[in-house]
C-alpha positions in Angstrom: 57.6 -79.6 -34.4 59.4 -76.5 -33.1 59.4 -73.5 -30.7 57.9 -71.5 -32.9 55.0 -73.2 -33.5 55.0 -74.1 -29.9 54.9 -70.2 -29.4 51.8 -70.0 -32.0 50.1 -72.3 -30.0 50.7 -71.0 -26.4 49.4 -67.3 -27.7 46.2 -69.3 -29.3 45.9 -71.1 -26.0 45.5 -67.8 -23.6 43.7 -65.4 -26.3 40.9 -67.8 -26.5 40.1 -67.3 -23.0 39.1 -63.9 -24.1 39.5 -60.6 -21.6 36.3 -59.0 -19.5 35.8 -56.9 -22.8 36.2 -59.9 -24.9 34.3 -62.7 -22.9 33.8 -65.1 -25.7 37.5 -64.7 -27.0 37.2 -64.5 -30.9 38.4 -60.9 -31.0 41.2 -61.6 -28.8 42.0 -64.3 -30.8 41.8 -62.7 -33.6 43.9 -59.9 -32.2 46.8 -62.5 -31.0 47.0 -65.1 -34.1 47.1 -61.6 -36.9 50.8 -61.1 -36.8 51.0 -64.7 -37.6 49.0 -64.2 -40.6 46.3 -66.8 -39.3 42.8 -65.9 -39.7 39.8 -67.0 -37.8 37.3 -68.2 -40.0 35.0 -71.1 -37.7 33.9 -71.2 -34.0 32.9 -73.9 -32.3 30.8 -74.6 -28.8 31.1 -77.2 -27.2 29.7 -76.9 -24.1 28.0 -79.8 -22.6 28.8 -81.0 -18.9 31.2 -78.6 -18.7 30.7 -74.8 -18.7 32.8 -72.0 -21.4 34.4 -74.8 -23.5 34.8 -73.9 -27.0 37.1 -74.4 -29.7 38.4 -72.0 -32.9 39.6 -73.0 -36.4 42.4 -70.5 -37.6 44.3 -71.0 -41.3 47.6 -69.2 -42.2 50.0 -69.6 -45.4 51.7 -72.6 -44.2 49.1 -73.6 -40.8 45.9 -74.7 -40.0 45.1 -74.5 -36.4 42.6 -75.8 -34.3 42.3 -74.7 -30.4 40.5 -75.7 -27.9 39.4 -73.7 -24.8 38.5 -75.7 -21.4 36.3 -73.9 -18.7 37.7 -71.2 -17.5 37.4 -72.3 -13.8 39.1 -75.9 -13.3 37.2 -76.8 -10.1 34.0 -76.7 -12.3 35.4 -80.3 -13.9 36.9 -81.2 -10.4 34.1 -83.4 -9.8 34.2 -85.3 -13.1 37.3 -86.7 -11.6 35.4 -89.2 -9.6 33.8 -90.5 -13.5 34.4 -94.4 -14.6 37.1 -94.3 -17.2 35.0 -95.7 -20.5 36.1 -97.6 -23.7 37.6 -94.9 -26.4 34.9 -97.2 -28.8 31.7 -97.0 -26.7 32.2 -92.9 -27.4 33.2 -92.8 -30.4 31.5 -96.3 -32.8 33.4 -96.4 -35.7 36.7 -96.2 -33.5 38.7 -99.7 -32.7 39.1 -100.8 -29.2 42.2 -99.3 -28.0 41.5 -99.2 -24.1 39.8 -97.1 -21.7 39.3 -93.0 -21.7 38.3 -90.4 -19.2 34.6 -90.3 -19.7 34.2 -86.5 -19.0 36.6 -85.6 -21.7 35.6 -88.0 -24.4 32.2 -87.3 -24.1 32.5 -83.4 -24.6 34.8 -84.0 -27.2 32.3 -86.7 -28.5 29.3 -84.3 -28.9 31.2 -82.1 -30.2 33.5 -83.9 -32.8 31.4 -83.3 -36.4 30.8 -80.0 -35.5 35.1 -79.8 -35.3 35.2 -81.9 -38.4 33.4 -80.1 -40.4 34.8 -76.6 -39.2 37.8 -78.1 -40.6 36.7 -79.3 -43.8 37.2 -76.2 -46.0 41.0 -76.2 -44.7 43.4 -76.8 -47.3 44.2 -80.5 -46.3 48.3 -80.2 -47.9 48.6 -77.6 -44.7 49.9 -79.0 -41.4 47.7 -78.6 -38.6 48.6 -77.6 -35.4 46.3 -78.8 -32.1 46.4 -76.9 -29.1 44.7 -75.9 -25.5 45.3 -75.2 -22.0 44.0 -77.4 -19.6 40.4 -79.5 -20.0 41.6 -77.6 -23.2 44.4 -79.4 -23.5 42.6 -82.5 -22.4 40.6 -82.3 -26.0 43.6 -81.8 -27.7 45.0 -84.3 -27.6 42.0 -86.4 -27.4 40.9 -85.4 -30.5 44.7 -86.4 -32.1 43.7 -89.7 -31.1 40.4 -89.6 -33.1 41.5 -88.0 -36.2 44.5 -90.4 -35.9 42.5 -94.0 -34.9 39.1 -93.5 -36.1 39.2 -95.0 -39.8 39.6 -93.8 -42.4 42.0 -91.3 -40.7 39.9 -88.1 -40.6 42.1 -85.6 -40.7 46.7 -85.9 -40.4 47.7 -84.3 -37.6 51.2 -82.6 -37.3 51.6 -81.5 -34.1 49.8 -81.5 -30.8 50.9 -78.8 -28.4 49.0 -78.5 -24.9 49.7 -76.9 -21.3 48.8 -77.7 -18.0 47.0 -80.9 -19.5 45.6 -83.2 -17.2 46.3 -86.9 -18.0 42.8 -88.6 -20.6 43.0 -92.2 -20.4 44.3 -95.7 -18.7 47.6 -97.4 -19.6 46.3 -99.4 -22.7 44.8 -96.2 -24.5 48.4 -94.2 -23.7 50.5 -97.0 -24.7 48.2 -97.1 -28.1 48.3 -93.4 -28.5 52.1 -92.9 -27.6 52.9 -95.7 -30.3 50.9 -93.8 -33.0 50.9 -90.3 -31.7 53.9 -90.2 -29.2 55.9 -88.0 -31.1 53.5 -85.1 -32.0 52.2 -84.7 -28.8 54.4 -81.7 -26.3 53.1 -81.4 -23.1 53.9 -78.6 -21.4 54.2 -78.5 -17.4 54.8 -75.3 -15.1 56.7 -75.9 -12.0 54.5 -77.4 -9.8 51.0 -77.4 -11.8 48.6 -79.8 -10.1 46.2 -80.7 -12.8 49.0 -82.8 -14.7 48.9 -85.3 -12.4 45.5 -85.8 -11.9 43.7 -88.2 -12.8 46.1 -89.8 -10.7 48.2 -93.1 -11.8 47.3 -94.8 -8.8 43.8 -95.1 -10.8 45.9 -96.4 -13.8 45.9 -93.2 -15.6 49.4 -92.5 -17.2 50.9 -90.3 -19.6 51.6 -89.9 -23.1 53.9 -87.7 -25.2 56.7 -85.6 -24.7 56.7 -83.6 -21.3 58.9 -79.9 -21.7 58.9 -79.1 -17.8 59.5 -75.4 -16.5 61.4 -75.6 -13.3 61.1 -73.3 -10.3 63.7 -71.3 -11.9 62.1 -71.1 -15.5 64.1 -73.9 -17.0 62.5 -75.5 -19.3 63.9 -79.8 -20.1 62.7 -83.3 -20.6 61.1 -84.8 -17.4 63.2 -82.5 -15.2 64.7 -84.2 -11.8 62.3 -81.2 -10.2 58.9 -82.7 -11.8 60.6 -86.2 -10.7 60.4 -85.6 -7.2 57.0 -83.7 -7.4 55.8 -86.3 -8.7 57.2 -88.9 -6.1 55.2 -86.8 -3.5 52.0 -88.6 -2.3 49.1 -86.3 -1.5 47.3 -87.1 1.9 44.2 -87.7 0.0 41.5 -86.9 -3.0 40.5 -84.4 -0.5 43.5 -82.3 -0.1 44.1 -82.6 -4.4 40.4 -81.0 -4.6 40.7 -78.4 -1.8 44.7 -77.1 -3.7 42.5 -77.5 -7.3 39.7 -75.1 -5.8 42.1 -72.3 -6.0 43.0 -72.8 -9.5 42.0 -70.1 -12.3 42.9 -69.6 -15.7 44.8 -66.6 -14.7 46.4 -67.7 -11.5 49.7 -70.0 -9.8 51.5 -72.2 -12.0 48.6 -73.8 -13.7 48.5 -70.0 -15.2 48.0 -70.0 -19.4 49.2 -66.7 -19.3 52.9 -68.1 -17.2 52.7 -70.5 -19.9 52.5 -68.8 -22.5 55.5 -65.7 -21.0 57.9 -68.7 -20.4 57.6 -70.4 -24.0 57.6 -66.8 -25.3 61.0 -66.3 -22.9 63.0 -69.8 -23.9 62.4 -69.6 -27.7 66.6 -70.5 -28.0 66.3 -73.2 -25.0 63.5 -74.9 -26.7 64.8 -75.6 -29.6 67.1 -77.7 -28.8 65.0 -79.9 -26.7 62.5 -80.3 -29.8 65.6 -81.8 -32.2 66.7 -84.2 -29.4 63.5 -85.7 -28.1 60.8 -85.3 -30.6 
């Protein structure tokens, strides 16, 4: 794991959201990943309960990349948030019982997950792979770490799992499972005050997994930063006021912005670094 790669992924991240001209994203993509020497060669829809979700497999000399796109409008998963979290095994059979997911996300990924597998099978397996997305994006990144990782025989190694402005997939037994087995490939990557980290919130025994590289209100990027600390510590006044802040959020717009993302991992390429050979 490394800036760079963390750079590859943040450009993957915003150019699959496509532009006005480019709504479906795999020109833009395309467009973003060339310089890289990746080339796009499977798309994949995934769109179930959840509107413009999609995901693109990309292969380079030394990469294989798989990135997930989340709706481009939060608020259209806001509701979801009210769903009963559900056993990782009841989604996905051949998995063992690890604890409980959020059932929004695993089931998109669910219905989705052979048409990902087998967009990956003519990748050259001795490549690392790189996971990625923004958002419910994210949210399927590094849900689907956990199912190449758990579900046995191991489908498919995974080297890295970068995501940004990820909001959180499962209860405390499935994160302290997947931060045992996965901890250490999974960056999660936090603007300032983005909202849709911290929802689900913990108070509904949601929690957190990974590595968390926060951006601070003056661009700073560091491990768990005091900043993130006392946003966190901050108690809304109620589901209410978290869904009538999240109705706001684009794509495109506030800290929850890929495109901030993507300028301040693009910006603290030397600051990075050094937070990748500490923590992870």
């Amino acid at each position: 794991m490394n800036s760079a790669e963390a750079l590859i992924s943040a450009r993957a991240s915003e150019a699959i959201y496509g532009t006005s001209q480019d709504p479906q994203g795999q020109a833009t993509s395309q467009l973003a990943l060339a310089p890289y020497g990746f080339s796009i060669f499977a798309w994949v829809d995934l769109q179930t309960i959840f509107k413009d979700v999609c995901a693109f497999v990309a292969s380079s000399a030394n990469y294989n990349l798989l990135v997930f796109r989340g709706t481009k409008i939060p608020q259209d998963w806001m509701e979801d948030l009210y769903c009963t979290p559900v056993r990782f095994d009841w989604i996905f059979e051949s998995a063992p019982g690890i604890g409980e997911i959020h059932a929004g996300f695993g089931h998109t990924l669910a219905d989705g997950l052979s048409r990902i597998i087998a967009a990956l099978a003519p990748c050259d397996q001795t490549k690392q792979l790189l996971v990625t997305g923004h958002s419910l994006g994210g949210a399927l990144a590094a849900l689907v770490g956990a199912c190449f990782t758990i579900m046995g025989p191991a489908i498919r190694p995974v080297s890295a799992i970068y995501t940004f402005g990820q909001p959180r997939i499962g209860l405390h037994n499935f994160c302290n499972t997947y931060e045992r087995l996965l901890g250490r490939k999974l960056v999660r990557f936090v603007n300032k005050l983005d909202l849709v980290p911290r929802v689900p919130f913990e108070n509904w025994d949601y929690s957190d997994e990974g590595a968390m590289i926060h951006f601070d209100s003056s661009g700073n990027p560091s491990i768990e930063s005091p900043e993130w600390q006392n946003f966190l510590a901050r108690t809304l006044q109620s589901f209410d006021d978290c869904v009538e802040i999240m109705g706001h959020l684009s794509v495109d717009v506030g800290d929850h912005s890929m495109s901030d993302y993507r300028q301040l991992v693009e910006q603290n390429q030397h600051a990075l670094a050094p937070l990748f050979v500490s923590r992870i």
